[in-house]
Backbone bond lengths (Angstrom), bond angles and torsions (degrees), N, CA, C in turn:
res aa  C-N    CA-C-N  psi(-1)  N-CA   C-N-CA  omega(-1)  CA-C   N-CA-C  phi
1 X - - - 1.445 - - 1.509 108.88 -
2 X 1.092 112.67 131.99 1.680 141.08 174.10 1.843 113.85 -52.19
3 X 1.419 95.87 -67.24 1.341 121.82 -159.98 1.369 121.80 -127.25
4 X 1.047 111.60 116.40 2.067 116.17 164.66 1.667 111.16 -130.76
5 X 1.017 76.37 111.94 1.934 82.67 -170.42 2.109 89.27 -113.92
6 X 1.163 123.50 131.86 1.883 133.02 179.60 1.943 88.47 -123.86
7 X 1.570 91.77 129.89 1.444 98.97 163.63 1.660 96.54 -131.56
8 X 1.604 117.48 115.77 1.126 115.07 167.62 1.634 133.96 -94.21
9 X 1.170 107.11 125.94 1.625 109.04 -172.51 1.806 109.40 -93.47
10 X 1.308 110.63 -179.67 1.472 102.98 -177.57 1.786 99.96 -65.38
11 X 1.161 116.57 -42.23 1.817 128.71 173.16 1.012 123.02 -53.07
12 X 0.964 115.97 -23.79 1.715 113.40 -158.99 1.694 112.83 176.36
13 X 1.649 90.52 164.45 1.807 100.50 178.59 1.738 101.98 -109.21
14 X 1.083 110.86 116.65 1.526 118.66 169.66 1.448 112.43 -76.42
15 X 1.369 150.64 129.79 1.321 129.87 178.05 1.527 84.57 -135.20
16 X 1.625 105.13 146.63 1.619 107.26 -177.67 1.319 111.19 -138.56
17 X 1.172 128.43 134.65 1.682 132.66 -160.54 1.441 91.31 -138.14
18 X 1.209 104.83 155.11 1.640 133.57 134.37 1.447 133.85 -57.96
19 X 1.269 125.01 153.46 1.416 103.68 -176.93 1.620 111.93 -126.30
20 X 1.631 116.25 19.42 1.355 119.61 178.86 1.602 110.32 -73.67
21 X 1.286 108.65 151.62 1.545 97.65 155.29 2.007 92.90 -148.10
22 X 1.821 90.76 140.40 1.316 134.13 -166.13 1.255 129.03 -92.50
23 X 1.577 133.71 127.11 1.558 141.14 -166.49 1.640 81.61 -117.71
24 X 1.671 101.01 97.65 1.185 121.03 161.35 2.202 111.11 -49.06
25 X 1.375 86.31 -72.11 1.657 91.36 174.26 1.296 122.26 -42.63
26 X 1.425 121.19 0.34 1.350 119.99 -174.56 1.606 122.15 -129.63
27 X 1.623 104.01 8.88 1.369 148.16 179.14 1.261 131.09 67.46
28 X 1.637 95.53 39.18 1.716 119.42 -169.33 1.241 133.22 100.21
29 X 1.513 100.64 2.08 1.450 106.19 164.23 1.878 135.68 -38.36
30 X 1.217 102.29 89.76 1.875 88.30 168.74 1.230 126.94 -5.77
31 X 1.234 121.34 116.51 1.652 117.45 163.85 1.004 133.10 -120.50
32 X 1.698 95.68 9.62 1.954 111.52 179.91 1.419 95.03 151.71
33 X 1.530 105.64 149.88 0.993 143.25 150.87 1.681 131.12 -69.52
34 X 1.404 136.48 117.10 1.149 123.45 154.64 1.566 126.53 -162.69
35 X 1.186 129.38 -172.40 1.566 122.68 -174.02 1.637 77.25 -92.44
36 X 1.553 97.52 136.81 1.567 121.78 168.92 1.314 124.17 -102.49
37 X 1.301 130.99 -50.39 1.635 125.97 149.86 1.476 118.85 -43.32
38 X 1.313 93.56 122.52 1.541 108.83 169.74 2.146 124.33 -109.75
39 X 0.859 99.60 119.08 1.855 108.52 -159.12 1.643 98.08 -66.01
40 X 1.345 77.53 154.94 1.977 82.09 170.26 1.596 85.76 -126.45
41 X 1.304 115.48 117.48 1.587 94.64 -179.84 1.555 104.67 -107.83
42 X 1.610 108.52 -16.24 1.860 94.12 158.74 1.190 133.50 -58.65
43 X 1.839 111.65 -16.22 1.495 113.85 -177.66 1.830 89.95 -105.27
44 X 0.966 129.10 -5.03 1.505 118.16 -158.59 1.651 117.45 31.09
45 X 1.605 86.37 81.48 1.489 97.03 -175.23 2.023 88.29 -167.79
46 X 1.627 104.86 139.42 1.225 93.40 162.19 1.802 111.05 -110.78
47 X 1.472 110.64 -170.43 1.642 95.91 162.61 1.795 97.10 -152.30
48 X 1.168 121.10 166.62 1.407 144.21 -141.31 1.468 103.78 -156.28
49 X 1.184 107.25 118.83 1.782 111.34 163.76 1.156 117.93 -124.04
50 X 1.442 126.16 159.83 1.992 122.83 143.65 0.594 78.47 -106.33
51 X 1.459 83.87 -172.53 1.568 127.87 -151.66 1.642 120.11 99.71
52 X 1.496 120.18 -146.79 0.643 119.81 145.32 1.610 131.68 -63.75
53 X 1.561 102.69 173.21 1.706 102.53 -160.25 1.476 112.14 -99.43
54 X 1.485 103.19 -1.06 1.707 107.36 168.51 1.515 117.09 -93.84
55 X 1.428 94.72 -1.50 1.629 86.04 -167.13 1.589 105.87 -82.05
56 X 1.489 121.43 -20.36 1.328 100.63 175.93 1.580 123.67 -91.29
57 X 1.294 101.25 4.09 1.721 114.60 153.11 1.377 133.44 -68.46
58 X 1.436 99.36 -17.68 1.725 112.38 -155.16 1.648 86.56 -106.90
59 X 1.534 128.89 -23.02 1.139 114.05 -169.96 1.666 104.27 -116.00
60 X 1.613 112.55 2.31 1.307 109.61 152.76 1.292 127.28 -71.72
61 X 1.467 90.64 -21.64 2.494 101.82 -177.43 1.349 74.70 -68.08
62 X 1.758 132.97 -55.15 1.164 93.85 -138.43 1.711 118.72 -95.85
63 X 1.185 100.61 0.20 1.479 119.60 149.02 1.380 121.76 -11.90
64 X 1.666 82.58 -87.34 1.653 109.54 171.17 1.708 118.30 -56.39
65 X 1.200 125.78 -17.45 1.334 124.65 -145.20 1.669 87.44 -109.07
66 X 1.337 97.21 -17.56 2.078 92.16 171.82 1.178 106.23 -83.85
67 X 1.788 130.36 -25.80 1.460 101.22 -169.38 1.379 125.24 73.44
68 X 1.522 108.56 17.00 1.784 113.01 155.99 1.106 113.71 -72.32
69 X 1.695 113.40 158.52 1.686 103.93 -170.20 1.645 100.61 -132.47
70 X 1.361 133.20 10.16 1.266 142.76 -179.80 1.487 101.06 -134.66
71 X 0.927 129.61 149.18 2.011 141.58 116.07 1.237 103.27 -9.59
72 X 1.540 123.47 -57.44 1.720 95.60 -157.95 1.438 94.29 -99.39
73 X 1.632 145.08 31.17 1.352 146.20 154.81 1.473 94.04 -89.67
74 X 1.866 118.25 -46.36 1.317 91.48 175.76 1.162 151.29 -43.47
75 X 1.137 102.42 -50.43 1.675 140.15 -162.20 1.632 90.76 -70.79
76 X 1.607 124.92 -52.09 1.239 129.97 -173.28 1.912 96.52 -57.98
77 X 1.223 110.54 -56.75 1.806 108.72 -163.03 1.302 105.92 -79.59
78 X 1.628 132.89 1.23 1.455 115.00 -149.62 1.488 118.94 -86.10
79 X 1.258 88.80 -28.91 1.720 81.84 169.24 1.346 142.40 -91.51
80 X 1.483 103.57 7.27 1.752 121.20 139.91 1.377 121.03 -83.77
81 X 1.433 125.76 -26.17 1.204 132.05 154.78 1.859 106.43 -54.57
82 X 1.071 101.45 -37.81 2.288 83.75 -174.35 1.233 87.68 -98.62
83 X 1.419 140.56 -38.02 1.844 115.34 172.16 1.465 106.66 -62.34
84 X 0.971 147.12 0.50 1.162 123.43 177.22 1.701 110.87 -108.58
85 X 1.496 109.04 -18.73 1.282 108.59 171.88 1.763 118.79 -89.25
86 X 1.534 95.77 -7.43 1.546 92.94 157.02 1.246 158.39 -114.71
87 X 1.861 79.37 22.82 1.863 109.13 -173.26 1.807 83.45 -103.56
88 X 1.681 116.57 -27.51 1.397 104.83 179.63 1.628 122.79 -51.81
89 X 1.630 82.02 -33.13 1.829 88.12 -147.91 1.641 101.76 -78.51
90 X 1.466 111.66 -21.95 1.598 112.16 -178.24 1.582 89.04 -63.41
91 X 1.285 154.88 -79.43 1.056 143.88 167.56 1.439 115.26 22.84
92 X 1.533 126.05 -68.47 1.134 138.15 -121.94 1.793 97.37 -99.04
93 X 1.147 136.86 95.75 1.491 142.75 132.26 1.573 98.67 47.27
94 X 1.057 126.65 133.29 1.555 121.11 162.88 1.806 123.41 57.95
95 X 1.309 112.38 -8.86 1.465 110.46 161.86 1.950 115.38 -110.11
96 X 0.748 90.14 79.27 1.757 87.08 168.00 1.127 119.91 -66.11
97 X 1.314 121.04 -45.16 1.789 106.60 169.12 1.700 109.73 -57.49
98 X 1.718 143.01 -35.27 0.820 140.51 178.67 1.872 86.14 102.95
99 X 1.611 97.47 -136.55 1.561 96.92 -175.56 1.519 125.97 -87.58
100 X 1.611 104.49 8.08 1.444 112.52 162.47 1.636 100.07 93.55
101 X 1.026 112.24 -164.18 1.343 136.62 152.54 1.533 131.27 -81.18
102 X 1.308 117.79 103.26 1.265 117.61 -162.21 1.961 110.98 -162.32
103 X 1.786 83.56 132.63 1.566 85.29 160.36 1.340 131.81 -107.70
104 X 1.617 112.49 146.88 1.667 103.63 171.49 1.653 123.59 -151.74
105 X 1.191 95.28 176.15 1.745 109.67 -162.39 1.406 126.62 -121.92
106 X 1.044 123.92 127.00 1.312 122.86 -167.53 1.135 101.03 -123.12
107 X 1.830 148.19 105.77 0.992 161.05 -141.14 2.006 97.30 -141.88
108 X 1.157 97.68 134.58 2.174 107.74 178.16 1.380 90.04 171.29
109 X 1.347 89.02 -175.95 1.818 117.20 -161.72 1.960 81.76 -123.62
110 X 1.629 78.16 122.72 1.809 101.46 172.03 1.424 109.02 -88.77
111 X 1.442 117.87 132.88 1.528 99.92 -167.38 1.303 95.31 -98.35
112 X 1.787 124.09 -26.18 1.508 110.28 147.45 1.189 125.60 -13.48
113 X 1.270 108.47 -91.14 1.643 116.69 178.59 1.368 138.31 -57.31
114 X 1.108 79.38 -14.23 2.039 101.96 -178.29 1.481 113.40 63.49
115 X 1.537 120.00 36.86 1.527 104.71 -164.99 1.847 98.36 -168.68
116 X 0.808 122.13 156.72 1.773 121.89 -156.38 1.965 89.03 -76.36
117 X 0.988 102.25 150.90 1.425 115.50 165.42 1.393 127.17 -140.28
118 X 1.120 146.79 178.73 1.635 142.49 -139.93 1.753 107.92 171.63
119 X 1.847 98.99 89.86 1.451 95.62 167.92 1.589 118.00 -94.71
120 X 1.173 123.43 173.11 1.619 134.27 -171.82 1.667 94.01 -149.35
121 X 1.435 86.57 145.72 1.488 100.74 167.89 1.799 110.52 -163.08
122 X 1.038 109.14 161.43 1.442 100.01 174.65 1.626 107.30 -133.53
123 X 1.311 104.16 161.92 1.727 98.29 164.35 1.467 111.06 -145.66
124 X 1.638 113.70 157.15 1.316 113.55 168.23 1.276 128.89 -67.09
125 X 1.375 108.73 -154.75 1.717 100.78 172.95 1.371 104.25 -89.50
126 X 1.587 98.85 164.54 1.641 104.64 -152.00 1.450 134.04 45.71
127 X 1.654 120.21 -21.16 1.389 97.73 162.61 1.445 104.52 106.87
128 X 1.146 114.04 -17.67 1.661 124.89 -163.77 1.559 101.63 -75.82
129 X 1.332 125.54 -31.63 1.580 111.73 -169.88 1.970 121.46 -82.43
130 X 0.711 98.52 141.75 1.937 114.91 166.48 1.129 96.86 -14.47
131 X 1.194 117.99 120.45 1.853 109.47 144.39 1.471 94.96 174.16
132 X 1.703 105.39 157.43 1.450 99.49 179.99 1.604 91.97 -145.75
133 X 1.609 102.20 151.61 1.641 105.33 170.52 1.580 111.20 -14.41
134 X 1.364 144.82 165.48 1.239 164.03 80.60 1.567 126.26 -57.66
135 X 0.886 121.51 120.42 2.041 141.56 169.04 1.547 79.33 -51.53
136 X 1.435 116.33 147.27 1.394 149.92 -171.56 1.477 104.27 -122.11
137 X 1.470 120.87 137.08 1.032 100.44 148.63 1.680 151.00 -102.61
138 X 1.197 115.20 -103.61 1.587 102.35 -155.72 2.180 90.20 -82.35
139 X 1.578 86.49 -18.47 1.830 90.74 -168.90 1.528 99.66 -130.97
140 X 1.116 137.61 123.20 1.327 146.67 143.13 1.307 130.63 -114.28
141 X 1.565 107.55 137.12 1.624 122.27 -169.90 1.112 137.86 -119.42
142 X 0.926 150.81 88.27 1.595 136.22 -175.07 1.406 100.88 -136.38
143 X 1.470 112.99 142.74 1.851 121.94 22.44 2.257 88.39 -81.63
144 X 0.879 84.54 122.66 2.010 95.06 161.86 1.234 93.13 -69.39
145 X 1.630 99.51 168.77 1.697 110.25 172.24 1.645 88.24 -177.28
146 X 1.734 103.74 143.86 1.360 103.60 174.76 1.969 130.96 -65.76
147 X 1.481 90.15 -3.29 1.643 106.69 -175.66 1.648 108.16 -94.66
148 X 1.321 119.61 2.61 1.384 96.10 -178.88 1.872 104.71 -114.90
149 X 1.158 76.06 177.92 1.838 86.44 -158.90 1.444 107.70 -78.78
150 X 1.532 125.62 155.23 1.304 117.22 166.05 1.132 125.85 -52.86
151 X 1.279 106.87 138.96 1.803 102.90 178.97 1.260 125.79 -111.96
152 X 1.203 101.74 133.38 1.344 141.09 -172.75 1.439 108.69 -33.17
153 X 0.835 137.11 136.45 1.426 142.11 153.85 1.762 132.52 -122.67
154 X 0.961 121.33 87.32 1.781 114.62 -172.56 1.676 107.78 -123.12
155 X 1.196 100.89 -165.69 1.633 95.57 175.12 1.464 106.15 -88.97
156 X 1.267 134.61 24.06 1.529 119.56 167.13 1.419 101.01 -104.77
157 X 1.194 161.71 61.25 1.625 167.55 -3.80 1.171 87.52 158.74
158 X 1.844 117.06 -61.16 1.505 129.01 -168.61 1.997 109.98 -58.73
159 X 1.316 120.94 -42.31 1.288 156.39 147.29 1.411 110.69 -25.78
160 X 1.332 105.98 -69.50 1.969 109.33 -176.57 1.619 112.19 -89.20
161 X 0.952 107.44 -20.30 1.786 110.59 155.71 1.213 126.16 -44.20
162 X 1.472 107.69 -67.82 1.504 136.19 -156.41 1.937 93.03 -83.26
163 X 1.426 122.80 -34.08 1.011 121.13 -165.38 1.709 108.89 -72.02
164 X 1.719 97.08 -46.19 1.152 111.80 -173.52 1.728 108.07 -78.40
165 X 1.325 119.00 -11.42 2.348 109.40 156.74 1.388 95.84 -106.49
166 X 1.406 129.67 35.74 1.355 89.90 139.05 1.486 104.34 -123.49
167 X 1.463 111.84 -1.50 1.771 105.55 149.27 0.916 119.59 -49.18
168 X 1.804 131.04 -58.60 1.343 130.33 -165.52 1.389 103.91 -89.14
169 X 1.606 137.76 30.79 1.263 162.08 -167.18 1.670 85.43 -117.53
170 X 0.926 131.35 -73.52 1.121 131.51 -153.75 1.692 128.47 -66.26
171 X 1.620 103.56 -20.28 1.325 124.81 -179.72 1.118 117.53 -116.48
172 X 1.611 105.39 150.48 1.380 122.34 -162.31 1.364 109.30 -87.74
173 X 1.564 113.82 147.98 1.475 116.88 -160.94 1.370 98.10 -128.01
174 X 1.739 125.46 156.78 1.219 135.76 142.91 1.269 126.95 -57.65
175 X 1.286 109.70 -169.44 1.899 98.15 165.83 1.646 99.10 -147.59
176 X 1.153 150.96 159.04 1.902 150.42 160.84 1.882 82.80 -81.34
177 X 1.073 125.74 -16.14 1.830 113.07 -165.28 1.471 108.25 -94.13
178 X 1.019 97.04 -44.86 1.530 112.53 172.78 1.846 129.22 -118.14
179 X 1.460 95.23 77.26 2.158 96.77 177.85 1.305 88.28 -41.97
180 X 1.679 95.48 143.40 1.271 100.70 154.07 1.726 111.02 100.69
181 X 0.812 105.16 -42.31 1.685 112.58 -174.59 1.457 99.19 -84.55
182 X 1.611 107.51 133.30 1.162 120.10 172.84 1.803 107.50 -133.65
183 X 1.322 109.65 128.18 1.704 116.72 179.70 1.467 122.02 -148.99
184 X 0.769 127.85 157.08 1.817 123.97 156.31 1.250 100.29 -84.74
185 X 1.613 76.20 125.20 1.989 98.19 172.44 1.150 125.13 -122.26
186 X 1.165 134.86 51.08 1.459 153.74 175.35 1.617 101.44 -132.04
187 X 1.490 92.95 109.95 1.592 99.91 -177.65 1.631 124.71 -154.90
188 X 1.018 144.08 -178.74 1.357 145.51 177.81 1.165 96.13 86.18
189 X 1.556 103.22 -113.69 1.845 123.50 -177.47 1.556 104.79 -115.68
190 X 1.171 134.05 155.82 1.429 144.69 145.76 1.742 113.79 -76.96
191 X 1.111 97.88 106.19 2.016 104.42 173.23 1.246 100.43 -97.04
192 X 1.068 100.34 158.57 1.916 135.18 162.32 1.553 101.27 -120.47
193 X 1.739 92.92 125.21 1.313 97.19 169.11 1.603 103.25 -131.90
194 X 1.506 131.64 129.56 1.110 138.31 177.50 1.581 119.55 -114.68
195 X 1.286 90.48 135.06 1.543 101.49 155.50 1.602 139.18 -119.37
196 X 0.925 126.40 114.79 1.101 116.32 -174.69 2.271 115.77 -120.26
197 X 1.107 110.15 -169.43 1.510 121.20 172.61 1.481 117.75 -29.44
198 X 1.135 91.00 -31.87 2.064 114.62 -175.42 0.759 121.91 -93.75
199 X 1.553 125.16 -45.76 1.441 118.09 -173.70 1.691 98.85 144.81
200 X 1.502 106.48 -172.42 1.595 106.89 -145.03 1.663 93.19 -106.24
201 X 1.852 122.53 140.58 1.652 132.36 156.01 1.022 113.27 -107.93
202 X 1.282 141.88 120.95 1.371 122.94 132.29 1.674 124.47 -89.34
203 X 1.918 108.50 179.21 1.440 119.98 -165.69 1.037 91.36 -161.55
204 X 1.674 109.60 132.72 1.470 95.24 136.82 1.798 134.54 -98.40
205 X 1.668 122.70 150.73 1.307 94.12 -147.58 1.732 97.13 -121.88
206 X 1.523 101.47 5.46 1.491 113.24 150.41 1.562 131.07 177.79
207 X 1.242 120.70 133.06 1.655 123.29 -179.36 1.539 113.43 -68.73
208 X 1.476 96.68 144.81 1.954 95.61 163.39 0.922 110.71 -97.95
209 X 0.976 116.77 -169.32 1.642 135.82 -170.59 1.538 106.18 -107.21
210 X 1.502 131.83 15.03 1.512 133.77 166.91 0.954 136.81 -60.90
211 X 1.271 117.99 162.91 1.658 124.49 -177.76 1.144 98.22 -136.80
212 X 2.070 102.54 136.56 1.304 101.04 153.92 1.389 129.33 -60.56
213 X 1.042 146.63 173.60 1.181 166.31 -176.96 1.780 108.59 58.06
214 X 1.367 109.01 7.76 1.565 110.73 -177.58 2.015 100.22 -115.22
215 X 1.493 112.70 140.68 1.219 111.71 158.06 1.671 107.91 -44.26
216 X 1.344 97.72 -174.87 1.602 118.46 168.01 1.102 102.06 -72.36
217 X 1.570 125.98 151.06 1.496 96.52 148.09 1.668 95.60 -157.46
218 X 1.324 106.82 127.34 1.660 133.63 -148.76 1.614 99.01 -148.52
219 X 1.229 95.34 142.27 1.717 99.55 169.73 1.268 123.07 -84.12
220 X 1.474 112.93 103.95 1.631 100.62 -167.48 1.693 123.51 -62.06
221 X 1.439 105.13 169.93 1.486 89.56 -164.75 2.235 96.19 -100.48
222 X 1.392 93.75 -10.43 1.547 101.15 -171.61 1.802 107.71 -138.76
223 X 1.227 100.83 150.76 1.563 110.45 -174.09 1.598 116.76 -77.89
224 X 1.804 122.00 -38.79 1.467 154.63 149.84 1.635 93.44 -15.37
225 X 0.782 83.49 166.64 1.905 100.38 -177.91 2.028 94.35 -160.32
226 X 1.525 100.81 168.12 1.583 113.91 158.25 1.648 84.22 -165.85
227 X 1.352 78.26 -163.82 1.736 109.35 -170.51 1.529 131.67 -102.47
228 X 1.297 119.96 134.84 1.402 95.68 -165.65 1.856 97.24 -130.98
């Protein structure tokens, strides 16, 4: 996954993805389409990664494999929950990087707090270094880049989402997986996925015009690149 952009309202956690997934070795070529957030609806909370496309599978087992029973147990264990699923994965036959380079998000309604919340964290390769979730605030973005515009925030949520990936739609990105490779990586469809007091929606709130087996290909709006 490309993109996780969370805009939180007093109601709810909006979390918004892309739905491409990418053959780095082949210099960003499409290799499928699909919904990338995966729900926890016993915790009413979903979570979202890049990177690669197993990694937010590998840290849903391990989700489940702690036996938290709220959002705010998550949020408390999670970042021994992703170090531990990424000292697993070096383990595993055929991945030497382990789960790569990758960021992710864990978005639900804290019944602590009484009000939606939105952690982020990132890790290196293999997974081995320091770091633990950070609380997000009212707007979070990635991939960021110093070329895109402030974003918007009003009560049309569905509106400042969609506005703000097809900014970061438009610009060319690095990769930590691949030096050297530069592409637009915002692709497929743009979803909205919400959570709120109740329980979990998704939407999608628009298609591209892509092809598998073809890069993106969009007129960028800036020459700059970063990393995603």
């Amino acid at each position: 996954m490309s993109a996780i952009n969370v805009f939180l309202t007093d109601e709810a956690a909006h979390v918004f993805t892309d739905g491409a997934m990418y053959d780095l070795d082949a210099g960003g070529k499409i290799l499928g389409v699909c919904s990338k957030p995966l729900t926890l609806p016993h915790l009413n909370a979903v979570i979202a990664s890049t990177g690669y496309i197993y990694v937010n599978y590998m840290l849903m087992g391990a989700i489940c494999d702690s036996r938290v029973s709220s959002f705010d147990e998550l949020k408390d264990h999670f970042g021994a929950i992703v170090k531990k699923a990424s000292a697993e994965a070096l383990k595993i036959p055929g991945m030497p990087k382990g789960l790569g380079f990758f960021e992710t998000v864990i978005a639900g309604w804290s019944e602590r707090a009484d009000r939606p919340q939105a952690y982020a964290m990132d890790r290196g390769f293999g997974g081995l270094d320091a770091s633990r979730p950070m609380q997000t605030r009212k707007v979070y973005r990635k991939p960021d880049h110093p070329e895109l515009p402030k974003t918007k925030r009003t009560e049309h949520v569905e509106a400042d989402g969609l506005s703000l990936m097809e900014d970061q739609r438009r610009l060319l990105f690095g990769s930590h997986d691949a030096p050297g490779l530069e592409a637009h990586a915002v692709g497929g469809f743009c979803q909205m996925t919400t959570v709120t007091r109740d329980g979990i929606s998704m939407k999608i709130l628009r298609r591209w015009p892509d092809f598998i087996g073809e890069p993106i290909s969009v007129t960028p709006d800036a020459a700059s690149s970063t990393l995603f």
